[in-house]
C-alpha positions, 0 to 999 in steps of 0.5 A: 500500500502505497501512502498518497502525498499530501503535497501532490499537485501544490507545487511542491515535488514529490518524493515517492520514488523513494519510498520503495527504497530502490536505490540506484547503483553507484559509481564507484569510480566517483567516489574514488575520485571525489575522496582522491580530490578531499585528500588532496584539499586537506593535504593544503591544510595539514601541517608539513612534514618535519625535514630532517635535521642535524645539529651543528656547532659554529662559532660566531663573533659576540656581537653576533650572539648578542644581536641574535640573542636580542631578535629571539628574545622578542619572539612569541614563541621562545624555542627554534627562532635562532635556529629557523633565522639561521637556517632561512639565511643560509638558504637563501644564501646558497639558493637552496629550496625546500620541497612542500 
């Protein structure tokens, strides 16, 4: 038995065709698509992957200690500054780019 709709003829679509839960057959090679396509927009947001370190020691004139000292002191953020500073520099130093 089938129930009538109460919004047949008002203008207003009907939606029977639903209630004999047919469902249509799905492509699957949509939907793979479509989650390649959200990985790849939530890739952007994610947060990069860490690049390999090393420590390494220089010895720099007091001055320059001082000088750096005084810029990281002023970060937020109180661990890494000197070294992200150096590390930025001696990039674009020796024209070096890291892959995203």
């Amino acid at each position: 038995m089938t129930r009538k709709n109460p919004l047949a003829g008002k203008g207003i679509p009907s939606f029977d065709k639903f209630d004999n839960k047919q469902t249509a057959p799905q492509d699957t090679q949509s939907k793979e698509s479509k989650n390649e396509s959200t990985s790849d927009i939530l890739d952007m947001f994610q947060t990069p992957k860490k690049i390999e370190k090393k420590q390494a020691v220089f010895w720099l004139e007091l001055d320059v200690i001082e000088a750096l000292d005084a810029w990281a002191s002023k970060q937020e953020k109180k661990k890494g500054h000197k070294s992200g500073l150096v590390n930025e520099l001696l990039k674009q130093t020796f024209n070096i780019r890291q892959d995203q």
